[in-house]
N, C-alpha and C positions, 0 to 999 in steps of 0.2 A: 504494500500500500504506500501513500506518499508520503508517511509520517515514518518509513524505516528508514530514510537517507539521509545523512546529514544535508546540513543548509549550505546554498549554493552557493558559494562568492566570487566575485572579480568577474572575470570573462562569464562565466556559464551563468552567473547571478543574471547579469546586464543581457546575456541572449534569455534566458527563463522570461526575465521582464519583458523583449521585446513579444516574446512566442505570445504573453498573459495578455499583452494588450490586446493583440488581434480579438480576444473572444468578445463578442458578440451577445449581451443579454437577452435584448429580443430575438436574437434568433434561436438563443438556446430554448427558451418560453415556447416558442414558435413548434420545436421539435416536439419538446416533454409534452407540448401541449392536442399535439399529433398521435403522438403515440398513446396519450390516453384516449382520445378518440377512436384508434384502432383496438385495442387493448379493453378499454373500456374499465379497466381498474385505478380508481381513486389515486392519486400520487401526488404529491406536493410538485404543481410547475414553474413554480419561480425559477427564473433562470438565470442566480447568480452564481457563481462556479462552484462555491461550496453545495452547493443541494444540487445541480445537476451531476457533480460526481458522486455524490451522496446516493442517487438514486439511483445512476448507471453502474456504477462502479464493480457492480459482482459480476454483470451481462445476464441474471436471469432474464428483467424486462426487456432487455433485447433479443432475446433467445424467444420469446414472448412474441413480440411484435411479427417476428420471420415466420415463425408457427403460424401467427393466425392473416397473415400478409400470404404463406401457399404452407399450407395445412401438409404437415408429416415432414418437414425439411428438417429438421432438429428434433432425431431421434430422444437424446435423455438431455434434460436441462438440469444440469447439478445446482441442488440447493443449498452446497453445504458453504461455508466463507472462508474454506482452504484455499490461497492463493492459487495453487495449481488450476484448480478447480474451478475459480471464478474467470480467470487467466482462460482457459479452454473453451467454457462460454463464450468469451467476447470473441477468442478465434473460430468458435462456430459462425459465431453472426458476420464474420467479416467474411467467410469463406462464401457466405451464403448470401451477402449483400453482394458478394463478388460475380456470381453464380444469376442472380437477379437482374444485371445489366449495371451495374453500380459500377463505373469506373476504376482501376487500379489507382490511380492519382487523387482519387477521392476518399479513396478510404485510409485508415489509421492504421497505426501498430497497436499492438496490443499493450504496450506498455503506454501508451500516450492515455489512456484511459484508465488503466489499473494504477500506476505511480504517478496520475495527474502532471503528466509532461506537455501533453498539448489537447488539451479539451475543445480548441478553434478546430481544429481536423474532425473530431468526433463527430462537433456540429453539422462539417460541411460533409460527410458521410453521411447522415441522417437525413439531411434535406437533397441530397444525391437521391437514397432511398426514399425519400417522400412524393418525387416525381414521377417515382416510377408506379405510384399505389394506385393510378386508375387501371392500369395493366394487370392487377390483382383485385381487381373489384374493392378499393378502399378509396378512400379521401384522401385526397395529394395537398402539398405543401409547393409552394415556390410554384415560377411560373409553369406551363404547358411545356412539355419535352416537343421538339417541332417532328415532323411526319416527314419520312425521306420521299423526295420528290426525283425518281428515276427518270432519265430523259433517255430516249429511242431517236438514233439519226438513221437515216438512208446512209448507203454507199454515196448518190449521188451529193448528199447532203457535209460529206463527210470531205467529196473531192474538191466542192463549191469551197470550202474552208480554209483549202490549203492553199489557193490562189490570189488571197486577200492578204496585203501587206500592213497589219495594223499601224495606228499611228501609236499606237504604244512607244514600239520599237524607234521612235523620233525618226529623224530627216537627217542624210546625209548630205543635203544641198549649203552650202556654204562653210561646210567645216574644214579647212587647210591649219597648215601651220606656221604660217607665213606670219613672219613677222614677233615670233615665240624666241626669244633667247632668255637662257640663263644664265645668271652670273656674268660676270668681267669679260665684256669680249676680247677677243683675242685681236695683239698689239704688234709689229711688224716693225 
């Protein structure tokens, strides 16, 4: 847990501070407050960092949330508050948020939740997973994931493209060098 490490100073003090500022209380609100909507068990949603690690920190309710977000995905949810143990939870849910469409770049380490090292990740894990809940028959968080919009060319459509010299690629009308010297010319 985060009370077994000693207290951080100098360099890692001044990076923990920058990590702590990024978090975000309405967004944390925003999730806890999601997840009891899914879930639908009572929980304190304040979302200042002490109570949302408070609340997530073993990974039952997240083990919770994946269960009833596609029912049977997290065979045993351990109840017990052995570190291993709650520690294995949270990598069920991230395996399983992984597995759900949830971005690798989005999700946490298991330690950024268990030893309170970056709770801003957790969040943006969660509202990662809260996009995807209309995909699971649930209530979504954050905006609309957008709809892949596949485009179909012709061959002919395809040859018409290649003979068009964008103006992207600029104009080579009036570009010379004429007149470019560097440095000291040269004396005779």
């Amino acid at each position: 847990m985060a009370n077994n490490r000693a207290a951080k100073s100098g360099f890692a003090a001044e990076a923990q501070r920058k990590i702590n500022s990024k978090y975000n209380e309405e967004h944390a609100t925003e999730c806890l407050e999601w997840i009891k909507a899914i879930i639908g068990e009572p929980s304190n949603t304040s979302g200042d960092m002490d109570n949302f690690y408070a609340v997530l920190n073993d990974g039952v309710l997240l083990c919770r949330l994946i269960n009833t977000m596609k029912p049977g995905s997290i065979k045993k949810i351990n109840e017990s508050k052995m570190a291993f143990k709650c520690m294995e939870n949270i990598n069920n849910f991230l395996e399983n948020a992984r597995s759900m469409g949830v971005p690798a770049q989005e999700t946490f380490q298991t330690v950024d939740l268990w030893e309170k090292q970056n709770l801003n990740s957790v969040v943006i894990c969660l509202q990662s997973l809260g996009r995807k809940g209309a995909q699971y028959g649930q209530p979504s968080i954050g905006p609309k994931e957008a709809d892949k919009n596949v485009r179909n060319f012709s061959e002919e459509q395809m040859r018409a493209g290649q003979g068009v010299i964008s103006l992207q690629y600029g104009s080579n009308k009036g570009a010379n060098q004429s007149g470019i010297n560097f440095g000291n010319t040269r004396h005779m």
